[in-house]
N, CA, C and O of each residue as an XYZ file, in Angstrom:
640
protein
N       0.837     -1.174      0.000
C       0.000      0.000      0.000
C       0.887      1.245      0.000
O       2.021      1.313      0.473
N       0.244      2.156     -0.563
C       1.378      3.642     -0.759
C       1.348      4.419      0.802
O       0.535      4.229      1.706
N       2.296      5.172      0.782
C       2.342      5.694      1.727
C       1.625      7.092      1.530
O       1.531      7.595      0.410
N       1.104      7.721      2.717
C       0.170      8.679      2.345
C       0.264     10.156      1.584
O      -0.588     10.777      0.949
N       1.471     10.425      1.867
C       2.310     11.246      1.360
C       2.325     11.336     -0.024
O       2.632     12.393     -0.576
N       2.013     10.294     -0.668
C       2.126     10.125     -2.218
C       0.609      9.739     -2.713
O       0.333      9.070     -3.709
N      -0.194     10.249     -1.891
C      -2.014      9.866     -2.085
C      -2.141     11.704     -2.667
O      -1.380     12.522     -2.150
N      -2.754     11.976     -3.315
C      -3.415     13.108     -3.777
C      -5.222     13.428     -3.220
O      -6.315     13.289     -3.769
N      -4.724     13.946     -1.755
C      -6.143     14.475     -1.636
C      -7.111     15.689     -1.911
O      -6.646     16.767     -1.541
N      -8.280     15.729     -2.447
C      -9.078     16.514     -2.568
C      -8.794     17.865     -1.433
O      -9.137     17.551     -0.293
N      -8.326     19.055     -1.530
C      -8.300     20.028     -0.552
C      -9.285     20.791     -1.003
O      -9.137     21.777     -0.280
N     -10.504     21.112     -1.932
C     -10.867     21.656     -1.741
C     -11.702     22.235     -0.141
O     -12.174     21.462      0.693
N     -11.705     23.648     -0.044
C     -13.074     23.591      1.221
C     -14.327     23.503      1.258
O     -15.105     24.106      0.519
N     -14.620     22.688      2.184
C     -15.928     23.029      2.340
C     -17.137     23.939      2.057
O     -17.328     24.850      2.862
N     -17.918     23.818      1.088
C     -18.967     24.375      1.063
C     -19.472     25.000      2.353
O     -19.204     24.560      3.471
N     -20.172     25.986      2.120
C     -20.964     26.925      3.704
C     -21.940     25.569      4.240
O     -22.075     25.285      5.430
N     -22.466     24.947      3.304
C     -23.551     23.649      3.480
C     -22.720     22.303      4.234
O     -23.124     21.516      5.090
N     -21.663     22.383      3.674
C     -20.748     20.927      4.513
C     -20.632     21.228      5.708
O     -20.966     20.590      6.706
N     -19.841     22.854      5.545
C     -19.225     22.659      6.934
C     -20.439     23.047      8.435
O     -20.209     22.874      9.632
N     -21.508     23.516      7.878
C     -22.425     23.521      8.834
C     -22.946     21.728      9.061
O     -23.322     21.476     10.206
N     -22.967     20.849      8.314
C     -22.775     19.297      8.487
C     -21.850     19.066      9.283
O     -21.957     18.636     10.431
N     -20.897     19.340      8.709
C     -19.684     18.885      9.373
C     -19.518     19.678     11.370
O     -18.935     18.973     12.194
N     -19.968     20.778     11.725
C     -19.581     21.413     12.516
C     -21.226     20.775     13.668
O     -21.437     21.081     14.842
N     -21.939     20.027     12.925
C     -23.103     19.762     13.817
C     -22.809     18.438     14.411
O     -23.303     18.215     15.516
N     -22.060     17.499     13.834
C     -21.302     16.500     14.627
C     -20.297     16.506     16.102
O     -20.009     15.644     16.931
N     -19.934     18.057     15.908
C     -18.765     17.947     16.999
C     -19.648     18.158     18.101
O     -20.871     18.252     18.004
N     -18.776     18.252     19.475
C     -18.937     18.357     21.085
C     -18.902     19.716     21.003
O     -18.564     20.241     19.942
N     -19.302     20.595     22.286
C     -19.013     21.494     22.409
C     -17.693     21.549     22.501
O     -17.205     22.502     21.894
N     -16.971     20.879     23.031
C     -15.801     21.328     23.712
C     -14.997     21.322     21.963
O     -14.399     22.289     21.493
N     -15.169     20.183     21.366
C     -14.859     20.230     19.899
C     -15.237     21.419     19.145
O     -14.592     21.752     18.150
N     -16.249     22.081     19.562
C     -16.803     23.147     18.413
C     -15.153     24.378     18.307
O     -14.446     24.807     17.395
N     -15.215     24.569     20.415
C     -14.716     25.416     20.716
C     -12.751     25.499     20.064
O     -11.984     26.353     19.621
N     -12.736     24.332     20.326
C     -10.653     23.904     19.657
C     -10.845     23.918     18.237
O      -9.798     23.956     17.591
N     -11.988     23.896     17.543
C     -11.596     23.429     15.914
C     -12.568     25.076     15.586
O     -12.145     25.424     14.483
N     -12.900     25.415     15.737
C     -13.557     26.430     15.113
C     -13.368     27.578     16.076
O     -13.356     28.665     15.498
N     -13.216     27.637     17.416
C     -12.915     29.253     18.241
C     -11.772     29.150     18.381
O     -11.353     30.213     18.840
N     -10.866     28.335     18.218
C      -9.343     28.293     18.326
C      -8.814     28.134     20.314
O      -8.164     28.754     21.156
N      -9.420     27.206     20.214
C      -9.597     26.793     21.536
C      -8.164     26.330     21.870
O      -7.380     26.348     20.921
N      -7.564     25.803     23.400
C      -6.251     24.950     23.478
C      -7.199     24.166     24.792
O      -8.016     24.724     25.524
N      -6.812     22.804     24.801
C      -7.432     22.106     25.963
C      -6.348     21.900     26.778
O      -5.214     22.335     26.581
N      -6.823     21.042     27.952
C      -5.545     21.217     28.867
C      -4.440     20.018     28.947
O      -4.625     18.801     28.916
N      -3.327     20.707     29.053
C      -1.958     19.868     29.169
C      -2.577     18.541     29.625
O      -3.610     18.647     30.286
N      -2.019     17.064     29.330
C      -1.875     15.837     29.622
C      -3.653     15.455     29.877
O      -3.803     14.673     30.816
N      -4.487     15.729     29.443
C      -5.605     15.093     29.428
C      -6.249     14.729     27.900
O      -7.269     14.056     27.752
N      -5.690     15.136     27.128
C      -5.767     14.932     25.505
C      -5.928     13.441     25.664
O      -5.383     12.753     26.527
N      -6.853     12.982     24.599
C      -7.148     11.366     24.165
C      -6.128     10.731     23.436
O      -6.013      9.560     23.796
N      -5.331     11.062     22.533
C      -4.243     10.850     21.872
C      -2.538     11.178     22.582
O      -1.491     10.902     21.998
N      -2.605     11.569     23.417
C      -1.425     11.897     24.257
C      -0.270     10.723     24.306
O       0.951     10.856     24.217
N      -1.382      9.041     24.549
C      -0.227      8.285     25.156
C      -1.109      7.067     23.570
O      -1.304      5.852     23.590
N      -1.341      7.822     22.733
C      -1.873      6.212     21.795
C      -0.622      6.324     20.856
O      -0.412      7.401     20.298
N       0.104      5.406     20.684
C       1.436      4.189     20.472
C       0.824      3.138     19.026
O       1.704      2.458     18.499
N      -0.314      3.044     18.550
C      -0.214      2.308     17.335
C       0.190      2.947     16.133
O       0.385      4.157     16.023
N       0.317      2.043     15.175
C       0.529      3.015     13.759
C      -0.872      3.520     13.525
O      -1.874      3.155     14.139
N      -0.804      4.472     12.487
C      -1.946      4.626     12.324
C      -1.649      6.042     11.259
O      -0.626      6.233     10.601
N      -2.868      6.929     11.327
C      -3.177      8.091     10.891
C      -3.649      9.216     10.973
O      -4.515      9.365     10.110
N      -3.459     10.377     11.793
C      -4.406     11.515     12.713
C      -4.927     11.848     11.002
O      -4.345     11.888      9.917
N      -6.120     12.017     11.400
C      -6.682     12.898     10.197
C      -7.507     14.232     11.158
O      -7.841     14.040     12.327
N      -7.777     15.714     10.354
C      -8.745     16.836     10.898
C     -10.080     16.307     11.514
O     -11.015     15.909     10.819
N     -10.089     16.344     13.114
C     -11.575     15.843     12.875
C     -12.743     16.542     12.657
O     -13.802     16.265     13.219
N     -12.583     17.509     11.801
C     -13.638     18.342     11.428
C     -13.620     18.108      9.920
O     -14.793     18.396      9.682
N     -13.077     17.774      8.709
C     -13.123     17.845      7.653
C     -12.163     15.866      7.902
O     -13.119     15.197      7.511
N     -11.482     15.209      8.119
C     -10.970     14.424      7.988
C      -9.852     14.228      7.083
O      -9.448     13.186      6.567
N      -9.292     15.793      6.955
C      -7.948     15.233      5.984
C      -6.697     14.618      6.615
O      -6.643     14.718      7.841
N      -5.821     14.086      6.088
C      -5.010     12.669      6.856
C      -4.176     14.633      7.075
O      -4.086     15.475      6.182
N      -3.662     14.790      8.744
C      -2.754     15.600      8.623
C      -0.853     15.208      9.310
O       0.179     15.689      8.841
N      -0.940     14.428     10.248
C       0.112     13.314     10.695
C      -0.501     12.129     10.832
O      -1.634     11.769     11.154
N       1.108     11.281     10.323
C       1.535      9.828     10.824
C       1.601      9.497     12.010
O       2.005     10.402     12.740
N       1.311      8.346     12.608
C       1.552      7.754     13.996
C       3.768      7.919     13.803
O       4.655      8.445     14.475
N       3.727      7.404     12.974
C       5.145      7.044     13.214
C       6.208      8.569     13.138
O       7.438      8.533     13.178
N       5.246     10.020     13.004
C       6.176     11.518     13.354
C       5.826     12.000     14.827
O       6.134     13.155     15.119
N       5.318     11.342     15.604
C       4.745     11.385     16.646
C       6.128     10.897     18.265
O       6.889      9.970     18.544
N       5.878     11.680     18.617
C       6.749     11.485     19.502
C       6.693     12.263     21.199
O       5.770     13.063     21.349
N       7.446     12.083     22.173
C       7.088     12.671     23.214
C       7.984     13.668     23.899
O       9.082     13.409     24.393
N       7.372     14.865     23.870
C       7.648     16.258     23.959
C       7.530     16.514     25.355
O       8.206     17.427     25.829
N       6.669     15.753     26.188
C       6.695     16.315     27.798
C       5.966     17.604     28.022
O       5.982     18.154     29.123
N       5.284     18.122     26.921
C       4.296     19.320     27.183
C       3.051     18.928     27.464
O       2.286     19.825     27.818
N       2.696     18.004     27.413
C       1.109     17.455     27.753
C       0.410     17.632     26.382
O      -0.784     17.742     26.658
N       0.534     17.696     25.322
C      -0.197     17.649     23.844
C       0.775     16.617     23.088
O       1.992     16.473     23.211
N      -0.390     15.768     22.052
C       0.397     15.243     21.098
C       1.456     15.970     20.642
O       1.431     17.201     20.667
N       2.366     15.359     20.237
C       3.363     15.928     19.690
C       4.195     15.755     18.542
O       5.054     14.973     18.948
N       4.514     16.089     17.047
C       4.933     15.390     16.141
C       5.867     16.047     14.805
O       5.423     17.168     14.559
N       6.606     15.815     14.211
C       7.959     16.103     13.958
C       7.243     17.238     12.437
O       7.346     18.438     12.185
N       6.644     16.232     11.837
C       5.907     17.364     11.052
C       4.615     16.401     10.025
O       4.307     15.215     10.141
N       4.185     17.231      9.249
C       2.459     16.825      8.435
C       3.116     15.865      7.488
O       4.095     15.803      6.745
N       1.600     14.805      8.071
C       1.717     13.720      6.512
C       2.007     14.498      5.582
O       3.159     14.230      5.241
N       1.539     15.439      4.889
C       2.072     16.077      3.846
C       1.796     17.895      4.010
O       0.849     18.458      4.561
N       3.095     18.556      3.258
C       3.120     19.772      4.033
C       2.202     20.683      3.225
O       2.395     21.898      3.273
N       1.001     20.064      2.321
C       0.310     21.541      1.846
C      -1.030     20.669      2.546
O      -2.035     20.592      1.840
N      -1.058     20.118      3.701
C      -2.345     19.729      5.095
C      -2.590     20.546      5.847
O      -3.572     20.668      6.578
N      -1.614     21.236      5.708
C      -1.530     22.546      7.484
C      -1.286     23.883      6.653
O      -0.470     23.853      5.732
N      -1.871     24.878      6.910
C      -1.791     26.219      6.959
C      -0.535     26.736      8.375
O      -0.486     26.179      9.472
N       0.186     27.685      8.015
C       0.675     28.123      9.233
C       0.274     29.691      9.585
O       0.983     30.501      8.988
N      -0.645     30.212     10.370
C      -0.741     31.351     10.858
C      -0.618     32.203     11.912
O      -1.115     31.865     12.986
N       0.073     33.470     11.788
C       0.720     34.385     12.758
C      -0.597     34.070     13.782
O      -1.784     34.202     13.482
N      -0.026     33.606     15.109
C      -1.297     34.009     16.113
C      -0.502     34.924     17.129
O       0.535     34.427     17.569
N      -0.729     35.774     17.419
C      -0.189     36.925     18.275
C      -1.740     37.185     19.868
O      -1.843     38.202     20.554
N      -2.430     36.225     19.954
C      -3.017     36.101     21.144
C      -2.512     36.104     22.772
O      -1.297     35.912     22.770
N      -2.777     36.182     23.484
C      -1.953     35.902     24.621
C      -1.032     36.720     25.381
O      -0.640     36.631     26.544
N      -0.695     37.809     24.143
C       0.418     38.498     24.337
C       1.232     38.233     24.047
O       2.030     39.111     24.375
N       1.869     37.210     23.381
C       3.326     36.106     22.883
C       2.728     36.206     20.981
O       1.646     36.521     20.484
N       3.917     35.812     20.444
C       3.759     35.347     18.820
C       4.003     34.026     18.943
O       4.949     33.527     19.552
N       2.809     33.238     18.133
C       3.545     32.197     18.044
C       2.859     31.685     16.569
O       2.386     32.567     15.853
N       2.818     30.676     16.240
C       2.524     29.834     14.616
C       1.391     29.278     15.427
O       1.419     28.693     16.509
N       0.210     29.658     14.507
C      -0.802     28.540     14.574
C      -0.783     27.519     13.328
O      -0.386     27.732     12.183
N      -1.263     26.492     13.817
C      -1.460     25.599     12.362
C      -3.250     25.078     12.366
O      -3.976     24.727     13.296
N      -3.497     25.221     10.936
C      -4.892     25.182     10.826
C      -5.075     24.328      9.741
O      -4.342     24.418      8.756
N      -6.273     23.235      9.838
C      -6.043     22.122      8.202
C      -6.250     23.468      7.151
O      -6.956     24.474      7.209
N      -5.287     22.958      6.194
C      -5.370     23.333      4.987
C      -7.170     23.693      4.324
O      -7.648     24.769      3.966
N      -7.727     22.473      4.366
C      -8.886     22.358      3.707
C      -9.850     23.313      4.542
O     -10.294     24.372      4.098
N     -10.100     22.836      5.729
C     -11.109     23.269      6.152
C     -10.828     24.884      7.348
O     -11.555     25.750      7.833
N      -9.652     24.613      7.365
C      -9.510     26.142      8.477
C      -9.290     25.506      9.658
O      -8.264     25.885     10.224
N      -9.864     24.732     10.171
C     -10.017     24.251     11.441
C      -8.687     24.022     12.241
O      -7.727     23.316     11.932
N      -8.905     24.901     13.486
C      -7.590     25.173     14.686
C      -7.133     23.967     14.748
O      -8.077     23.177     14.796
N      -5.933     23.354     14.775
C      -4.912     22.158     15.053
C      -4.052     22.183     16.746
O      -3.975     21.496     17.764
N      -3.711     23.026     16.371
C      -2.460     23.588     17.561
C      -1.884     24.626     17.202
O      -2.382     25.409     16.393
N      -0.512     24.815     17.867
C       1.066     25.466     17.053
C       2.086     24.629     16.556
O       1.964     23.446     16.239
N       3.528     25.620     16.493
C       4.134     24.613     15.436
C       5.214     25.375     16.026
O       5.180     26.576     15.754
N       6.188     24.975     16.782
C       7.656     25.663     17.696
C       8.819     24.354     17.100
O       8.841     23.134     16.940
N       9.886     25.814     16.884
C      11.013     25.541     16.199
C      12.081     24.615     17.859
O      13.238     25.008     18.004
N      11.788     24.017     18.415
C      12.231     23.473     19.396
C      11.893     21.492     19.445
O      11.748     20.726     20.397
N      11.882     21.337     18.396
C      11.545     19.979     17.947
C      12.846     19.422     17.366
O      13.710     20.006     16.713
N      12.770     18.120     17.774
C      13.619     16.940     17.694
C      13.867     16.702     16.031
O      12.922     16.859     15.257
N      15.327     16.279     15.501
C      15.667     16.299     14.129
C      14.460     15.090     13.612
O      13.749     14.472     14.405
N      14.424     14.907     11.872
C      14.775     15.763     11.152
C      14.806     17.123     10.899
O      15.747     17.849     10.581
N      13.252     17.434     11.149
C      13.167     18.837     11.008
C      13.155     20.224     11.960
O      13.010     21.419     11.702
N      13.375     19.477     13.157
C      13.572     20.897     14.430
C      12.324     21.315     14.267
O      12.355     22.252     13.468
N      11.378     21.123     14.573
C       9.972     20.993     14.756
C       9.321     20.655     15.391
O       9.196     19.431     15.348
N       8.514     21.336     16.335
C       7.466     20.495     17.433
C       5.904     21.008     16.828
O       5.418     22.131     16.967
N       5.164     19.582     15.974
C       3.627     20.415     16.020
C       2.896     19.872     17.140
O       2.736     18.652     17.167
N       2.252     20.855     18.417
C       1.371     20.493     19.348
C       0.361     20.956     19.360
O       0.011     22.123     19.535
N      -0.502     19.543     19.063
C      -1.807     19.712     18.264
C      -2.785     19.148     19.354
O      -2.231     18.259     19.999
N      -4.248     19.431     19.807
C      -4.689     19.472     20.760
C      -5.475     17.733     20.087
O      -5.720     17.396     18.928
N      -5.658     17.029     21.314
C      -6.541     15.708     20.863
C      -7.646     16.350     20.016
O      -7.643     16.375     18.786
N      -8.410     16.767     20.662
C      -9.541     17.332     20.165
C      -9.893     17.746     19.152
O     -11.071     17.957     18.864
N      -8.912     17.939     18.413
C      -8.816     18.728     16.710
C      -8.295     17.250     15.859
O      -7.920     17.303     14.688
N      -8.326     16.376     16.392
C      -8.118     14.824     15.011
C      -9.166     13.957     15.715
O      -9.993     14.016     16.625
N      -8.618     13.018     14.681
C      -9.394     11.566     14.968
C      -8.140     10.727     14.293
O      -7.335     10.978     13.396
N      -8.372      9.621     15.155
C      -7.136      8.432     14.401
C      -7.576      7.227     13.568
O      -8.744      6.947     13.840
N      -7.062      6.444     12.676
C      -7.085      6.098     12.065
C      -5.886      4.883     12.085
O      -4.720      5.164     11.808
N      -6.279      3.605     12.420
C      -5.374      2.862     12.684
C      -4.724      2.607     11.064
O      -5.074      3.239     10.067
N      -3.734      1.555     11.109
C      -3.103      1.698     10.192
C      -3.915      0.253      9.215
O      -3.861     -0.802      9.847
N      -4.578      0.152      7.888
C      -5.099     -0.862      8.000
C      -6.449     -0.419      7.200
O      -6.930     -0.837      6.146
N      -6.902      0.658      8.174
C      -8.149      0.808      7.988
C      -8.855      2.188      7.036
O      -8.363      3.301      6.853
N      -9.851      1.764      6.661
C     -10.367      2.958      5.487
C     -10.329      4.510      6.324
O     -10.715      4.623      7.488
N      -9.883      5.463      5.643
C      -9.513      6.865      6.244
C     -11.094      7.209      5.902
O     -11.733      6.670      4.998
N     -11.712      8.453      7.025
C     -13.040      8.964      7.189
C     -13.229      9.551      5.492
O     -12.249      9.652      4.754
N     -14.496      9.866      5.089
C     -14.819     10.585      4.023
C     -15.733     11.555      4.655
O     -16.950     11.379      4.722
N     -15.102     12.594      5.121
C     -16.336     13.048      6.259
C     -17.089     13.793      4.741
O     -18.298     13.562      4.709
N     -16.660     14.485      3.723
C     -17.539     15.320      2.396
C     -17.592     14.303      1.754
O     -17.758     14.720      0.608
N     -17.560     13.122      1.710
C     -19.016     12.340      0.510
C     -17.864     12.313     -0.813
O     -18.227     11.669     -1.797
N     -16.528     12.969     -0.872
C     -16.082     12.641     -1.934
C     -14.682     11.581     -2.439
O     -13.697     11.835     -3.132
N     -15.040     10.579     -1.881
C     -14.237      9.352     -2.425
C     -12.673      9.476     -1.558
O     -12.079     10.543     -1.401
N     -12.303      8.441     -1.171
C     -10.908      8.634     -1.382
C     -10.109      8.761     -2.324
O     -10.731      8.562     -3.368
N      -8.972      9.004     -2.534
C      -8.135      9.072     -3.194
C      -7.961      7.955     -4.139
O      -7.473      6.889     -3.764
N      -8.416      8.199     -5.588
C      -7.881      6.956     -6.987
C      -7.900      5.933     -5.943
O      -6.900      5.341     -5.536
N      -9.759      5.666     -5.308
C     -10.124      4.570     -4.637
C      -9.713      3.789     -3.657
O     -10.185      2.720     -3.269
N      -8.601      4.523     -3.197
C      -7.912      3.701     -2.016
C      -8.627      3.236     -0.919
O      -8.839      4.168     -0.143
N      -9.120      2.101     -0.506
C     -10.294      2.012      0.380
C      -9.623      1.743      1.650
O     -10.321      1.288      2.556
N      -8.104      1.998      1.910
C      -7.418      2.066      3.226
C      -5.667      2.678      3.332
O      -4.704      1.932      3.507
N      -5.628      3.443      3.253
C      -3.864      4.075      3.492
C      -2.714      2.921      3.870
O      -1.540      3.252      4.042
């Protein structure tokens, strides 16, 4: 099977009609991290300590955005991972909130808040993305990736 990196996914965005679909599925607490640009709290994230292979995809639009295997442990209490299944998945934007600058990263497709992205990460790339549980869903390795918009996977791939 190919590796995902070399899959060509659909980025268009969401229609105003999807993503009100798409945004009626989440939790509140989900509405608030993927669409108000929420951060949840250190070491209680669902994905923090999950160890299989697999695939984080957006869980608001479902595009694949990290590998289980760029994933690694940072000691900040958020997933943590070296960098994107593929790098036109993530948007990077100035967030100057807080009073601090820092990089937000947002899916490509749909907008939707991820985390940040700090130049204090482990080689290859000196990169830490800490991305809140709450903003993916996983995808073991194996298994068919979400179609959350109705439009096919990728030249039919019915599993990554």
């Amino acid at each position: 099977m190919r590796d995902v990196v070399e899959l060509q996914f659909d980025r268009t965005p969401p229609t105003r009609e999807e993503m009100q679909q798409l945004a009626a599925d989440l939790s509140d607490e989900e509405r608030h991290l993927l669409l108000e640009h929420g951060e949840e709290a250190p070491f209680c994230g669902v994905f923090l300590h999950e160890r299989r292979e697999g695939l984080y995809t957006c869980r608001l639009c479902g595009l694949p955005l990290f590998r289980a295997v760029a994933k690694f442990e940072s000691g900040t209490g958020w997933p943590s991972f070296t960098a994107p299944a593929a790098s036109d998945h993530l948007r990077r934007v100035r967030d100057s909130r807080y009073g601090m600058v820092r990089t937000e990263i947002v899916c490509a497709r749909c907008g939707a808040h991820q985390g940040h992205v700090f130049a204090d990460g482990p080689p290859p790339t000196g990169e830490r993305f800490c991305i809140n549980s709450g903003s993916l869903e996983f995808t073991p390795k194996g298994q068919p990736l979400p179609d959350k918009l109705g439009r096919g996977s990728p030249e039919g791939e019915p599993a990554w």
